[in-house]
Structures are given as C-alpha cells and as structure tokens.
matplotlib code that plots the C-alpha trace (Angstrom):
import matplotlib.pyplot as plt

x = [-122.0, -122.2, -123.5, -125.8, -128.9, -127.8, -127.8, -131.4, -133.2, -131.0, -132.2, -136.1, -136.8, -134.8, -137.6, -140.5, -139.5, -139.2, -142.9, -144.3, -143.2, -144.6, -147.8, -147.9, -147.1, -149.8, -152.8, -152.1, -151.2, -153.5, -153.4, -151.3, -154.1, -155.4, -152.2, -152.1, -152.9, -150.4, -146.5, -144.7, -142.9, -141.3, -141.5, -140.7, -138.7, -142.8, -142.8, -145.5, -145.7, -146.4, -148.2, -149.3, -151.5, -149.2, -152.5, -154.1, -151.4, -153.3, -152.1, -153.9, -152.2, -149.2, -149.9, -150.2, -153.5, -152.8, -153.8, -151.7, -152.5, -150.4, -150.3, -149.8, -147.6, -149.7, -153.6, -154.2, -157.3, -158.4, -158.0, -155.1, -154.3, -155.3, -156.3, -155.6, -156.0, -152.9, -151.9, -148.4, -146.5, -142.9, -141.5, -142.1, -141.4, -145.2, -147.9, -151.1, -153.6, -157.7, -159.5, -158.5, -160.3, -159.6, -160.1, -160.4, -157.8, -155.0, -155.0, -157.8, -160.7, -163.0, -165.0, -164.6, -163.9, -164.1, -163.5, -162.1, -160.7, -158.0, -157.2, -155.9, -152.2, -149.1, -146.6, -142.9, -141.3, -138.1, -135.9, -134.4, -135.3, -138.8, -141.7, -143.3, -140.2, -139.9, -143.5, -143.0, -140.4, -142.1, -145.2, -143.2, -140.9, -143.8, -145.5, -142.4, -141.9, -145.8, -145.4, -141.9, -143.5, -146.6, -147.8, -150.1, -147.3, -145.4, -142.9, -141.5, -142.6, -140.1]
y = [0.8, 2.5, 5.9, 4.0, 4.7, 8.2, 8.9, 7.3, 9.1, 12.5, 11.4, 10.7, 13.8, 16.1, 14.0, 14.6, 18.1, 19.1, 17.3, 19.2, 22.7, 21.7, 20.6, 23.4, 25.8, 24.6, 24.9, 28.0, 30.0, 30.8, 29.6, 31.6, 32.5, 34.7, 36.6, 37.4, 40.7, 41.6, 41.6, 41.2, 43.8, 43.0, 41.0, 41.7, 39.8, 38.5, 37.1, 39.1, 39.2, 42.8, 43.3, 46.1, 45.9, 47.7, 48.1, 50.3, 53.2, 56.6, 59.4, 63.1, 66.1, 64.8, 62.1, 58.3, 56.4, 52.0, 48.9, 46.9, 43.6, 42.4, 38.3, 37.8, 35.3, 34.6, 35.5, 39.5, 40.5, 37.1, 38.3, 36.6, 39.9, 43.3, 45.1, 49.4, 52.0, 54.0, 57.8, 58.1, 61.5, 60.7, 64.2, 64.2, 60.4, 60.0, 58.1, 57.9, 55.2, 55.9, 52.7, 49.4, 45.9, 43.1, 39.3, 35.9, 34.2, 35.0, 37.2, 39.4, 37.1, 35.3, 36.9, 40.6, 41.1, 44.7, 47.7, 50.5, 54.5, 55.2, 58.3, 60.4, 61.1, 61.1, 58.7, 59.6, 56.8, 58.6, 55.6, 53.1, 49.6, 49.7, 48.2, 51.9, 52.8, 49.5, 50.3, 53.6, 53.0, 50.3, 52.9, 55.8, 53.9, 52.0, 55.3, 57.4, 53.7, 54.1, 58.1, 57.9, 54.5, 56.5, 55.4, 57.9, 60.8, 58.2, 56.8, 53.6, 50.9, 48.3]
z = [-75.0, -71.5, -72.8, -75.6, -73.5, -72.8, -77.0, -77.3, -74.7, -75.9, -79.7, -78.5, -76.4, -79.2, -81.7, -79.3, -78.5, -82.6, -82.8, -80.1, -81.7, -84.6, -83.8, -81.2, -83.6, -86.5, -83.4, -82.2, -85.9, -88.8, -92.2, -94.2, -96.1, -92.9, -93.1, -97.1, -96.9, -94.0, -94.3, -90.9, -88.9, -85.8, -83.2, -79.3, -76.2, -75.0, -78.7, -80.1, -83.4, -85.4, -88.6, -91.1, -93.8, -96.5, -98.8, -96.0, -96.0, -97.0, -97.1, -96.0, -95.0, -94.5, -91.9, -92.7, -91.7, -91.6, -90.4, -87.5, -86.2, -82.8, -82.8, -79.1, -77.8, -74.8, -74.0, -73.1, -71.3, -72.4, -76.5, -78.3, -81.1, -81.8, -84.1, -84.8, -86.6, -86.5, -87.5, -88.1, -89.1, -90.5, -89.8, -86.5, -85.6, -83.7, -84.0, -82.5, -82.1, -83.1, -82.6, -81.2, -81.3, -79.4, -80.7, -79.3, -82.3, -83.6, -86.8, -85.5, -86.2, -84.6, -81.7, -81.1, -77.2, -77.3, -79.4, -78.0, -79.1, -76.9, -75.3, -78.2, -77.4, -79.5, -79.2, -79.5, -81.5, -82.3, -80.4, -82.7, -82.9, -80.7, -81.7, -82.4, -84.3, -86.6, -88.0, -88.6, -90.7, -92.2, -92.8, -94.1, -96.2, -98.2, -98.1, -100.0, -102.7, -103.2, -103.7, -106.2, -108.1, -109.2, -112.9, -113.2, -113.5, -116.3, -113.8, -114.2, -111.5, -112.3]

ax = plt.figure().add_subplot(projection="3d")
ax.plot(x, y, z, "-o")
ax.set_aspect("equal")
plt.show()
C-alpha cells in the first residue's frame, strides 16, 4: 500500500507526458497531405528532418538537379524549414546548392523569409552516413531505378 501513491503519480505523469507529445507533435507538423509529394531522408542529432522531392530528379549532363526540404527541429533565423535546389554529381560524390528559401512553417509554406543563391561551391559528401551523403544516395539511386525502369525503350517496370 506504501508505494500505491508512488504508482499513480508514475502512471499520471507517464499519461500526461504521452498527451503532451501528442498534442505537441499534431501543432507543430503538417498534414500529411503537405508532405505527399516528398519521401523522407534523414534526419540529424538537432532533429531536423530531410526531404527530397523524388518527382523533381532531372537529369542533364550527367549531374542531377532536385528538390530538398529541411523540417527544423527548432526556429532558424526565425524560419522553421528550407527549401533548395540542389546539383548533385554521383561520380564525384558533390553537390552543390543554387537557390535557397527560407519559410515561416514547417513544410516550406507559409510566408517566405527570404530567398537566397548561395555562394556556388561544391560540397564533398563522400563521408558515409552525413546528412549530404544520405541524399545523395537517395538522389542517385532513384536517378539509376528511373534510368533502368524506362518504358519507353520496352523495359519492364514491375
């Protein structure tokens, strides 16, 4: 009987604690519907969470063009994700970012902070498991299944 109390208040705050992640978790996200068209990535030790739009891949002289969206954990100069246009080149393990915008909400809507192009640099992503690295391989392996599923030359897709 002595440790009774000790259960209930363990029991309520393990309660209150799954409710507030819930309901914490339901403000701060998007429908799912905001995040159809993206498939998720990675995520890092600050929590943010990585996207890529798989339908944006393209393809020109041997360098990949896509969409990412970065779902921060917490606020960045006062924007909560990110959107980018990347160039990725598969051989070489690099990418390189051309234009960056900056939202209020999550999933890259809402108000547009700013819009940037960065300083146009190549990124070595050759390290395994990074952030860089993780959507590269993402990039280049839908990339090659898009190339080798192609019904146009009368491969099968299936």
């Amino acid at each position: 009987m002595r440790y009774l109390k000790y259960i209930i208040a363990i029991v309520v705050v393990t309660i209150l604690s799954k409710l507030f992640i819930y309901f914490y978790a339901n403000a701060e996200s998007q429908t799912v519907a905001d995040y159809e068209n993206w498939e998720f990535v990675a995520y890092d030790q600050e929590i943010n969470f990585y996207y890529v739009d798989p339908d944006s891949i393209t393809e020109d002289d041997g360098l990949l063009f896509f969409k990412e969206l970065t779902d921060y954990s917490r606020p960045k100069d006062g924007g909560s994700s990110r959107f980018t246009w990347i160039i990725a080149d598969c051989k070489h393990e690099v990418i390189r970012e051309l234009l960056i915008g900056l939202y209020r909400e999550k999933g890259a809507v809402g108000e547009e902070l700013t819009a940037y192009k960065p300083t146009p640099k190549w990124e070595q992503v050759s390290t395994p498991n990074t952030i860089g690295n993780l959507i590269l391989n993402y990039v280049c392996k839908q990339s090659k299944s898009s190339v080798s599923c192609s019904p146009s030359d009368g491969s099968s897709c299936s």
